[in-house]
N, C-alpha and C positions, 0 to 999 in steps of 0.2 A: 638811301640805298646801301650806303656803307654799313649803316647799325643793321640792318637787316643779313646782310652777308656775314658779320659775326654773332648776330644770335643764332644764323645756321650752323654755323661750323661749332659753335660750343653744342648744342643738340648735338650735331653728328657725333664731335667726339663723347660725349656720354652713351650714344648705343653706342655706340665701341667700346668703351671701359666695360668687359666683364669679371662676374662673381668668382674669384679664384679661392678653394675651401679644398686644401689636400691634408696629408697624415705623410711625416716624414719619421724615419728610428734611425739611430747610431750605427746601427748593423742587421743586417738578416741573417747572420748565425753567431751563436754565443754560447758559451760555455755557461753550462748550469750555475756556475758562481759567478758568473758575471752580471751588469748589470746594465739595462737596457733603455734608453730614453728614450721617448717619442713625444713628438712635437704638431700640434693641431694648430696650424697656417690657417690665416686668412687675409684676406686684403681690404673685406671692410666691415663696420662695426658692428657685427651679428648677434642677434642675440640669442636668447633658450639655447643656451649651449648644452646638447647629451652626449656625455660621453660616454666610449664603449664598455661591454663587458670585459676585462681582461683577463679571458678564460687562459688557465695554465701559468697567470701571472700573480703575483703580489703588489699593491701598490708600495715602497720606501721611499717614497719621495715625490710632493705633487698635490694636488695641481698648485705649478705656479702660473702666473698671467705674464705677458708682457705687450706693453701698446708703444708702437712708434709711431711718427709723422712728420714728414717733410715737405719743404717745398723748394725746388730746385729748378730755375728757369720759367718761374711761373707755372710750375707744374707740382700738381701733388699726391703726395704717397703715401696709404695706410696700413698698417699692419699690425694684427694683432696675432700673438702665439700662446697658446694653452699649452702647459709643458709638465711630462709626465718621468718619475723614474721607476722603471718594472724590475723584478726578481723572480725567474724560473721558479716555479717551485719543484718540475721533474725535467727527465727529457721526452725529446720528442719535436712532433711539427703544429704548432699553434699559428690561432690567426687575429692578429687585430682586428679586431670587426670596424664597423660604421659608426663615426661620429658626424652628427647632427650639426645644422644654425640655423637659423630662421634668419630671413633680411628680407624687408618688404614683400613680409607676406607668404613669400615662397620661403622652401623649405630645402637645402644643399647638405650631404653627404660626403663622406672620403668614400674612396674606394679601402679595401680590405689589402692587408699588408698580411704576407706567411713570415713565420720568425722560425726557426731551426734551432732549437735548442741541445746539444752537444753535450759532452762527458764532461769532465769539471779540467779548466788548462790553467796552468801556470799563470798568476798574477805581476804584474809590477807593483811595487808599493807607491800606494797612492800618496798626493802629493798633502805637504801637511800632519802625513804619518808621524813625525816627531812630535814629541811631548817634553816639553819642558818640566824639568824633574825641581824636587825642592836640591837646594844647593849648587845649580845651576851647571847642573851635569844633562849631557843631552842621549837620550837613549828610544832604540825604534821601540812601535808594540808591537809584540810578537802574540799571532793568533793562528796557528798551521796544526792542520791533520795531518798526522806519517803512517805509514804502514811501511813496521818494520818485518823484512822477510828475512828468516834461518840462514836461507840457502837457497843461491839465486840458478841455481846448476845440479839439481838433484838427479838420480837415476829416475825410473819407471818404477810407482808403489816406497820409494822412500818419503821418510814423514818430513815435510817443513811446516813452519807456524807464520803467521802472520797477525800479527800484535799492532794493534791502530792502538795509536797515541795522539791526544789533542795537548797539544804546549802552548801556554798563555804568558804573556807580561805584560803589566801597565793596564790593564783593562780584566773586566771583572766578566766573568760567564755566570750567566744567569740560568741556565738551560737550554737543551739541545733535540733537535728530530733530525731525523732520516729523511732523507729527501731522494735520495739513489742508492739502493744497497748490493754488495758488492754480488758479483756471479761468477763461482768459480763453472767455468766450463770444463769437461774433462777433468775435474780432480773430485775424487771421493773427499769430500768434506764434513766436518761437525765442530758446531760451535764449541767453547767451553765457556761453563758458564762465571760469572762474574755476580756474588753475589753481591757485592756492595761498593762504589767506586771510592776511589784513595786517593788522596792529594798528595803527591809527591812531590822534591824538588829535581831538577836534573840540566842537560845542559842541553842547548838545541845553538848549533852554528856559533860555538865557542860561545854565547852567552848563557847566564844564570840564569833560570825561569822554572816556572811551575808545569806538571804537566800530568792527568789521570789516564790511566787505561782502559779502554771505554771497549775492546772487541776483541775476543783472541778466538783464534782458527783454528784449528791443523786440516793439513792436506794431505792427500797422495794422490801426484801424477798418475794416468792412467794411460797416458799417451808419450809418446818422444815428440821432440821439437819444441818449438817455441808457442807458450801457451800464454794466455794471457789475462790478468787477472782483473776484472772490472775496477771501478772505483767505487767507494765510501764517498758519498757526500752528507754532510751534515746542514741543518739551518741553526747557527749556534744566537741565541739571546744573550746580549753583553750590556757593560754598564762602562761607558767610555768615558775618564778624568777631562772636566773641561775646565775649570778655573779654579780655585780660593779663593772664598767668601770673605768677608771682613776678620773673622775669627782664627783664619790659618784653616781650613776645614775643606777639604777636596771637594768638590764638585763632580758628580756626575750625570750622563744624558745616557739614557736605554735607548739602545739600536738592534740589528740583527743583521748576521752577518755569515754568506754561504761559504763554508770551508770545503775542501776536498782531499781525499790524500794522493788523489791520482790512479791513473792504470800502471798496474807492472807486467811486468815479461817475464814469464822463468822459462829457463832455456833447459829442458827437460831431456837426459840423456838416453839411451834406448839400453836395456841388460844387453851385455855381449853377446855373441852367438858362441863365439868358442867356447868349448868343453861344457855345455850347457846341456846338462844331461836329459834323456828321454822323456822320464817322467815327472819336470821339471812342470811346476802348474803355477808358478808366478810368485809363490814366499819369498819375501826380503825382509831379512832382519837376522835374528841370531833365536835358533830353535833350538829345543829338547824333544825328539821323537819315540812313541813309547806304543806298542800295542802290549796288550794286558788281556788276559782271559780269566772269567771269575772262579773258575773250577777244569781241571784238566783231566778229571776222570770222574769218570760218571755213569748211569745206568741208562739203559732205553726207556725213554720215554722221558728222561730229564732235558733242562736245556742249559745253555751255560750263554753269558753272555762276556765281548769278546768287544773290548774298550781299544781302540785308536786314535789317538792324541797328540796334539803337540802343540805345546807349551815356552811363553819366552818373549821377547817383544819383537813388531814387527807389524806389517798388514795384515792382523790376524783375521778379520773379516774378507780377506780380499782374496783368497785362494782355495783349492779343498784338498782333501784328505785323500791319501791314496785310499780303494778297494781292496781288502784281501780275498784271498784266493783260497777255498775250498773243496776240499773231495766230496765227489756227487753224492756219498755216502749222509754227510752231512747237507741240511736244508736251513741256508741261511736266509732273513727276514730282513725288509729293510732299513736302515739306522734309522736311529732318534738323533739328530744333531744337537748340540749343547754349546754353548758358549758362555765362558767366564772372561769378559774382558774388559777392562779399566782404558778408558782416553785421557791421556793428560798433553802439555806440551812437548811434551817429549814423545810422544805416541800413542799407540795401542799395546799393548802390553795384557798376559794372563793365560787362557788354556781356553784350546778348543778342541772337542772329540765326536768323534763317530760311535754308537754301541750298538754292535749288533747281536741279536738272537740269534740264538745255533742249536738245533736241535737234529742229533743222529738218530738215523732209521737205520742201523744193519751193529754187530757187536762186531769187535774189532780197536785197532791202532789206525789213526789217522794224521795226518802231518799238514798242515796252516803253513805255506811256505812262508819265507822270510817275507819282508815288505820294505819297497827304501821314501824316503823321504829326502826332496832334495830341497836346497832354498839356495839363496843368494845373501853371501854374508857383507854387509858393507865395510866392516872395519877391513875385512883383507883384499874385498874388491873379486871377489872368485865364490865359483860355487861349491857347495857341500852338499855331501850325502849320509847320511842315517840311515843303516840295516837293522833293522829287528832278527832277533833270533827265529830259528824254527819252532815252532811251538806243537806241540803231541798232544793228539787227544786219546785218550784210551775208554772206548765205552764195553763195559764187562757181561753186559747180556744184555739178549736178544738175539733176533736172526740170522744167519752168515750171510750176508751179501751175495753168493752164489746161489745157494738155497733159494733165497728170493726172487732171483731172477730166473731161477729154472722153474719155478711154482707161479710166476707172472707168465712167462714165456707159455704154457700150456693152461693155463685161462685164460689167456688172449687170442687163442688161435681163433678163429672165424671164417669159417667157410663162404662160398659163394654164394648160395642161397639165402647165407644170412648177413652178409655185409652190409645190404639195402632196406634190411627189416624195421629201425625205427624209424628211419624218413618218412613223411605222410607225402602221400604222390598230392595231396588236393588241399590247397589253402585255404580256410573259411578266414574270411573277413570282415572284422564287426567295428562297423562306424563307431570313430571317437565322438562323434558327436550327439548332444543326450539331450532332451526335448526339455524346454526350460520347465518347470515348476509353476513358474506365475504363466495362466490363461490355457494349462491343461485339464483335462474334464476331474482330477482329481482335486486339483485346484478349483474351480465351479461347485463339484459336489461338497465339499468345506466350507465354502461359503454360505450354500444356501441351509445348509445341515441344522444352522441353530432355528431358524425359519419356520422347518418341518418340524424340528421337536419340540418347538415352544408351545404351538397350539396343541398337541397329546398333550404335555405337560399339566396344561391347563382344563383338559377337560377330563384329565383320570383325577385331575385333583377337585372337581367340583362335584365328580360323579365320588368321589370318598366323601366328601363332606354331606354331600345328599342321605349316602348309606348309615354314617355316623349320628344323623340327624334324625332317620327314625328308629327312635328309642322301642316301638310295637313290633318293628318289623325283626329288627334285630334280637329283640325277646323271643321272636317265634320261630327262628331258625334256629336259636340256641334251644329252645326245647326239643324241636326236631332231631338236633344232634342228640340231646342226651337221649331222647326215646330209642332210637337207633343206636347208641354206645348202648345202655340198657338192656337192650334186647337183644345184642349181640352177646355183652354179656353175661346174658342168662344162658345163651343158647352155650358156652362155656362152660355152663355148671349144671349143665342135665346129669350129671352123677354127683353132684353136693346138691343136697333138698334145699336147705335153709340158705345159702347162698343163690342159688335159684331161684327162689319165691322173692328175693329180697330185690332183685335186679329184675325181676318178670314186673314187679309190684308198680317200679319206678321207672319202669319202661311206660307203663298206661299209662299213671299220673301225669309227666313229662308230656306224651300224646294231646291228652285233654290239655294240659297249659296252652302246650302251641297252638292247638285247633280253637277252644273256647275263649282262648287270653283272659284265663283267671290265676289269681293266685293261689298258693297249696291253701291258706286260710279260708278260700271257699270251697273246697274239696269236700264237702258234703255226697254223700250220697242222693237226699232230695236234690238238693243244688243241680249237681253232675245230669239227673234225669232231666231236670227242668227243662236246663241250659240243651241238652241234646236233644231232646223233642222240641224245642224249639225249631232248633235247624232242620225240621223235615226228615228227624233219621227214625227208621222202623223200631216200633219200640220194640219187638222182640232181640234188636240187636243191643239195643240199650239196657235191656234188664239181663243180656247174655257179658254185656261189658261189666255189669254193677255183680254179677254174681262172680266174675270171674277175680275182682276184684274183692270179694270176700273171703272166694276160696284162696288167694294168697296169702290173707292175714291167719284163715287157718289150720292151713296144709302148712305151715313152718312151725306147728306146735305138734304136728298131727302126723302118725306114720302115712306113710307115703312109699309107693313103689315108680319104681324104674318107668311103666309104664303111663303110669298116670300122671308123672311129669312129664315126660313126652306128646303127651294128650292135648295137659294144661298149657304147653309151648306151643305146640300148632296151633290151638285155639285163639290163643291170644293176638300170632299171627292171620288169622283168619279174620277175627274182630277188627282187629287192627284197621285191616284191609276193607273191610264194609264201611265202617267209619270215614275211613279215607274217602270213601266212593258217595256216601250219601251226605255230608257235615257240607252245608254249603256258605 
């Protein structure tokens, strides 16, 4: 009964023992250059371990294992840890996701852990950071990003620079990224550029070290108060000295490692109000002010153009040019803006102007009043003004200005009857919208168009080739033409004999070809009889055809009058015409 009562209670206690599988980290916020461990807990010997994605993360370090096991009072304990070291690669809010185990079968998860990742904060130096140097002198490594600022208390629109510096000792950079880049808010900024980086040596916290210039700025505040400048963080590649080798010869191990230069503060002062003149538009620095006109006399109808500038260093992009002031005489156009200006550290610097068109309508003297130009000088802390002179324009002809306006003034009068004359009382309104192209009936009739005219095509071209093909037929309309040219011919030359008889002659012949379809080599007179009494034609009209055709070979040798050629031409028409009616 006893052994029975302790095989129940060890059961019992086994469903009791459960599967514990959690996800623990060093911290839930951290600075982008910091570094993150988390630890994958469990309590017993799981297997198919998956680990998570660690989106937003880098692995430097991991996995390691670790397995313990106890037994304390007859009691015993397991534990195994998978254990991981992360690196931000930006900022923001990331999530550990779900790691995995299998244990008899089933299948156990962590819950999801959020991680906060922050600006880049100030390190302690890790432990170990010495380096034991040859001769037995002991020195830190030194690896820090700086952003060095001009001037931490500027006014509003004055220039400061900000110069990132990476300084290195005892450890070797292999290469560098961006991992956070800086955000000037409220300050007009531009890089300068940096063609090619430089190894210099310099001093960083009283020691000797190496250090390049990797980013240089300029700014101008745009605001007062306290502004604040993001951080530069870098992900620097290094080659860290771990031992000598049998030969005296350094050793070293590639790592990587996040720098930052940190956030700054500039406490940004506001320009004074006193004696801050009217048409003060926000220049700081130290100007030269110039209005300039290309020509001060001139004729109607010319223009002259009329230059506004100022020149010198300062926020030359960041403010504008006064307006001048002109007599209505004059019709100014509006400027073409221009800039000539160089950024270095030290500033903006070089010329910017306004040019305007000027062109007088009236002859006369006119006067461009003066113009000021005010700015804010830093060296003396006060403001300045610049007057331009009065400048004269003298235009020598054309119309007087009164003149004109008394010659406007009476062509512009307008009666009441005719005030309302070109308004249109009734709107006609024509829809923007226009019937599409594809599936309107001109679109359908295009379509079908080739359709239609393919079969014509086809059958003017078979009804030609039919025409062309008879060779009789085609012979005997050509005769019919020439009988017909012939005889018109003739009828042409009823006052030339011998040109007459010759065209009357070759009018018949042509006749008989086309009707008999013979050739001139049968052209016999027995023939010609034969062939037409053949055809059922009266032979009085056949021996009237044969004679007629005698008398043309001998009336062109033979006098002849006016009349009897007019005879011999109706006759033949006449012939002609019998022929036609009886040749079958």
């Amino acid at each position: 009964m006893k052994r029975y009562l302790i095989l129940l209670l060890l059961s019992f206690q086994g469903l009791m023992a459960q599967v514990q599988f959690e996800a623990r980290v060093s911290k839930n916020t951290l600075g982008v250059n910091e570094r993150l461990r988390v630890d994958f807990m469990m309590n017993v010997d799981g297997d198919n371990f998956v680990q998570p994605s660690f989106d937003g993360f880098r692995i430097v370090g991991g996995p390691s294992q670790q397995i313990s096991q106890s037994w304390i009072n007859g009691r015993s304990s397991f534990q195994k840890i998978y254990s991981y070291y992360l690196l931000p690669n930006q900022k923001g809010i990331f999530t550990i996701k779900q790691a995995a185990i299998e244990y008899n079968g089933q299948v156990y998860k962590t819950s999801p852990i959020k991680i906060t990742v922050t600006n880049a904060v100030a390190q302690e130096r890790e432990p170990g950071a010495q380096q034991q140097q040859q001769g037995g002198e002991n020195r830190n490594e030194v690896l820090n990003l700086v952003a060095e600022i001009s001037k931490t208390n500027p006014y509003i629109n004055e220039p400061i620079t900000v110069v990132y510096k990476l300084y290195f000792y005892g450890i070797g950079v292999t290469g560098f990224k961006e991992l956070a880049k800086p955000k000037y808010k409220d300050f007009w900024n531009q890089n300068i550029d940096i063609k090619q980086l430089v190894l210099e040596e310099g001093t960083y916290k009283g020691e000797r070290c190496y250090y390049v210039v990797l980013k240089k700025t300029i700014l101008y505040p745009q605001k007062s108060g306290k502004l604040t400048i993001e951080p530069l963080s870098l992900d620097i590649g290094i080659e860290i000295p771990t031992h000598r080798n049998m030969f005296g010869q350094m050793m070293t191990e590639d790592g990587n490692k996040t720098v930052s230069a940190g956030a700054k503060t500039i406490n940004v002062r506001a320009l004074p109000e006193t004696n801050k003149p009217v048409g003060f538009t926000g220049a700081v620095g130290k100007f030269d002010f110039k209005v300039t006109p290309s020509k001060t006399t001139l004729k109607n109808g010319e223009s002259l153009d009329l230059i506004v500038s100022a020149a010198g260093t300062g926020n030359m992009k960041l403010f504008t040019l006064p307006k001048p002031v002109v007599p209505n005489a004059l019709e100014m156009y509006d400027p073409v803006h221009d800039e000539k200006v160089n950024t270095s550290l030290s500033g903006m610097s070089g010329k910017v102007s306004d040019k305007y068109t000027i062109i007088p309508q009236y002859k006369g003297k006119y006067a461009i009043k003066p113009m000021e130009f005010s700015y804010f000088d830093l060296n003396s802390g006060s403001y300045k003004t610049i007057t331009s002179p009065e400048i004269m324009i003298d235009v020598l002809d054309g119309p007087m200005q009164s003149q004109a306006l008394t010659s406007n003034t009476s062509k512009n009068v307008i009666t009441k009857s005719e005030q309302f004359k070109y308004i249109k009382p009734k709107t006609v309104l024509v829809s923007t919208v226009k019937d599409d192209f594809f599936g309107s009936d001109l679109y359908y009739s295009l379509l079908l168009l080739p359709f239609v005219i393919l079969p014509i095509i086809v059958i003017a071209k078979k009804k030609k080739e039919a025409i062309d093909s008879d060779v009789t037929g085609n012979r005997i309309k050509m005769n019919n033409k020439l009988a017909k040219k012939y005889l018109s011919e003739a009828k042409k030359q009823l006052n030339n004999k011998e040109p007459f008889y010759i065209a009357l002659e070759k009018a018949m012949h042509n006749f008989l070809k086309a009707k008999l379809h013979i050739e001139t080599s049968e052209m016999s007179k027995d023939n010609i009889r034969e062939l037409l009494l053949s055809r059922n034609t009266n032979p009085e009209t056949v021996q009237s055809f044969i004679n007629l055709t005698e008398n043309c070979e001998f009336a062109r040798y033979a006098p002849a009058s006016s009349a009897s050629i007019q005879q011999d031409y109706d006759k033949a028409v006449l012939i002609i015409s019998e022929l036609e009616k009886q040749i079958v």
